[in-house]
Structures are given as structure tokens and as C-alpha cells.
N, C-alpha and C positions, 0 to 999 in steps of 0.2 A: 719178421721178414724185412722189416725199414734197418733194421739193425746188420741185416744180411749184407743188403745192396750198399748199404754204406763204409761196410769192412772190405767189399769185395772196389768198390770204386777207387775206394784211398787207397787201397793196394796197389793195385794196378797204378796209381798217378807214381807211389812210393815207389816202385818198383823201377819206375821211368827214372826215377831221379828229382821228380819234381817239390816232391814234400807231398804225403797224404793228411799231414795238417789242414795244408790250405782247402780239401775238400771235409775230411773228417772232423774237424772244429765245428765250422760252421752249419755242417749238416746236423751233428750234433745236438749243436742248441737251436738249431729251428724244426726237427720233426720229433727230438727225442728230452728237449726241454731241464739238462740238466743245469745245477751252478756255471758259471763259466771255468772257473776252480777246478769244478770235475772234468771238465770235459777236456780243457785241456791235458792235466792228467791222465786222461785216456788215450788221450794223441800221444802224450810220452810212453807208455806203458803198449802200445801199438807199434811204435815206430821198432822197440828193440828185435823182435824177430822177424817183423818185415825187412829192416835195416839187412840185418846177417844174411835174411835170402840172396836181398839183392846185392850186396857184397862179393858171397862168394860167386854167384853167377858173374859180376863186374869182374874180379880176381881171374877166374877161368877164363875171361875171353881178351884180357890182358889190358883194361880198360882204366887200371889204376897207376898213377902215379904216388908212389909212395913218400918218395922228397920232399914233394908239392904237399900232399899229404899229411905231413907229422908236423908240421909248424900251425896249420888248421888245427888239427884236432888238440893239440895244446889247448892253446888262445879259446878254440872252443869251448873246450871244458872249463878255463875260467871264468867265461863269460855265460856259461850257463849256471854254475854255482852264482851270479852275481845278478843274473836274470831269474832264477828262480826263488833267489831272496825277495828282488825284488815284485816278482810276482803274486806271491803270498803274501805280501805287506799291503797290497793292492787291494781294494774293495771289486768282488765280482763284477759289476757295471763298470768301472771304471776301467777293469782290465778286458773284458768284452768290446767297452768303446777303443781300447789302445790297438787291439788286436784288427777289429775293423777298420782303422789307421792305416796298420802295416798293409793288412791283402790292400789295401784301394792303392797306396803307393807302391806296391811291387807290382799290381797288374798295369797298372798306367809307364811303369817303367818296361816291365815286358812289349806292352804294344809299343813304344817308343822305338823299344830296341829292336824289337823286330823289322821295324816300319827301317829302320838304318841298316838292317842286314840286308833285307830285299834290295833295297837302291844301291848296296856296292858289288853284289853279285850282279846284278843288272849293267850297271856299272865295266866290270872285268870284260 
């Protein structure tokens, strides 16, 4: 069942666009306790037919820029061969604390940023 609520959670964030990493990692390895190695792994092997869903559903409602687009997903894919090297060269703990890193600096940056979106609609 923890297994349920956690597929069904990151979907739904995924779906949004947000990344159901950021909730399927971490749920992860604190109710379901595998390597950090795995679990990540499973955030990638998750993400691809979650991705396609919400793709074609974005595609359908015309929500894609494809311009914008294809210079991303390049770069991306270099950067994820480069990342994935270097994540596997990583000792589990070590890559668990880098990961823990990143969400505390992308959530402090969201509230940031949201904190500047309210004050300029406010603002108009």
C-alpha cells in the first residue's frame, strides 16, 4: 500500500510538471529504505511513461513549445550522460546528502520566487 500512495503521489506532482522525484526519492528512502542508487533508479525508470502521459496530454492542449524545446532536451541529454556518470561514481551517502542539497536549495528558491511573483501581481 506505501508503495501505492507513493506512485500515485509522484504521479500526480509529475503529471503537473513539477518532477515526481522530488516526492518519490525521498519517500522512497524514508518508508521503503532502499540504496540511494536504487531509488533513484526508480525515479528514472518511473519518470519514462509518466513523462509520455503527460506529454501527450501537454501536446493535445497545445502547451508545448517545441523551439524552446529542442536546445533543452539536447544539453539535456548531455548532461544527464555526465550526471549519471557521475552519480554512479558516487558513494550512496554521499549521493543522498548531494540530493538533499539540491531539494533544500530548489525549495528555498521556489518560496523565493514565489514570494516576487505575489508582490508584482500585487503590484500591476
Amino acid at each position: 500500500m506505501v508503495l501505492f500512495l507513493i506512485g500515485l503521489v509522484s504521479g500526480i506532482v509529475s503529471g503537473m510538471g513539477i518532477g515526481g522525484g522530488t516526492i518519490l526519492i525521498p519517500a522512497l528512502v524514508i518508508f521503503v529504505k532502499p540504496e540511494q542508487h536504487v531509488a533513484q533508479s526508480v525515479n528514472l525508470l518511473f519518470f519514462i511513461p509518466t513523462a509520455i502521459v503527460a506529454l501527450i496530454i501537454h501536446i493535445k492542449n497545445k502547451h508545448i513549445d517545441f523551439k524552446t524545446a529542442l536546445p533543452i532536451i539536447i544539453t539535456g541529454l548531455i548532461g544527464a550522460y555526465l550526471g549519471s556518470r557521475l552519480a554512479v561514481s558516487m558513494a550512496g551517502n554521499t549521493l543522498r546528502k548531494w540530493f538533499g542539497v539540491f531539494l533544500l536549495v530548489m525549495g528555498v528558491y521556489e518560496i523565493l520566487r514565489k514570494g516576487k511573483s505575489v508582490r508584482t501581481k500585487k503590484e500591476a
